[in-house]
Steps between C-alpha positions, in 0.01 A plus 500: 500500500790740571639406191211594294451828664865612455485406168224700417647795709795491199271440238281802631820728537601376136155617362503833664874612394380401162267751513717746579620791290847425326659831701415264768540162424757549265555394150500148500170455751327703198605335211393165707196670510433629134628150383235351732220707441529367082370181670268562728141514391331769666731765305438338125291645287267171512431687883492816455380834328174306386371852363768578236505162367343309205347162519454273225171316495355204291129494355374197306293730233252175372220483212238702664754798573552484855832517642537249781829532758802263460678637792400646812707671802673355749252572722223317381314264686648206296841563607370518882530872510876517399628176729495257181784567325385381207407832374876542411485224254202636354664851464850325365262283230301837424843711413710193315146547254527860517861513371385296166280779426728758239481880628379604176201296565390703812198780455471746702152563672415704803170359590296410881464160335640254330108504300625846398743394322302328233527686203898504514491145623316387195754670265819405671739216350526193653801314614520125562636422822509178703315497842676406805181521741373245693271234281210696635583806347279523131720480171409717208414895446719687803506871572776550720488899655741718672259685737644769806309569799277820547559786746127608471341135505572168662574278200756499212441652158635345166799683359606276209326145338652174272313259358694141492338178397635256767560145430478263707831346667534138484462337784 
């Protein structure tokens, strides 16, 4: 028991001089530091400044028009809130299919809704791409958007749209 507590006095007296500024801890505590803070979570983008960022987002656009989700955030009730870390994979499958899609093939559209984005939708190339979602996930017509959150309302708005037609992956 004395063991455990003095080695969590040290690790507790590492932490904090870590923390300290480099006119104070010196020049090798901070680079320590800056080197460890590339690995820790909490400061990657992933984490952090949610507002600035873009998010890419998958839509199954079938016969009747609709366009039906592919992904959803890590907070859905699927993934247990966040504590399933399966939503990782998902978002790793979602980008290796977003980086078959050319640049030249995205359109922009600032729209509410991905439904707002019809008419550009509809005229847009398509790319073939291979799908690397679960066996769940629906194969053909795909509208993958790049939407940004909203300071004025609660949900995202679409910035720019693709259109792939995913095959299938073997399985």
């Amino acid at each position: 028991m004395a063991f455990t507590g003095a080695a969590l006095g040290v690790i507790l007296l590492a932490t904090t001089a870590a923390q300290l500024p480099a006119d104070v801890a010196g020049r090798a505590v901070s680079a320590q530091r800056e080197a460890f803070r590339l690995f820790w979570p909490q400061g990657m983008q992933l984490f952090t400044n949610a507002a600035g960022r873009e998010f890419t987002v998958a839509y199954h656009h079938d016969e009747a028009g609709t366009f039906v989700p592919i992904t959803r955030t890590t907070g859905d009730r699927d993934y247990l809130a966040g504590l399933d870390r399966g939503s990782y994979a998902d978002l790793a499958r979602l980008l290796a299919t977003v980086d078959e899609v050319p640049a030249g093939h995205w359109r922009d559209c600032p729209a509410a809704t991905v439904a707002d984005c019809a008419a550009v939708i509809n005229q847009a190339p398509t790319t073939p791409a291979t799908s690397y979602f679960s066996t769940d996930a629906p194969c053909g017509r795909t509208v993958f958007t790049v939407e940004r959150p909203s300071r004025s309302t609660p949900v995202r708005h679409v910035v720019r749209v693709a259109v792939v037609d995913l095959r299938c992956a073997p399985r």
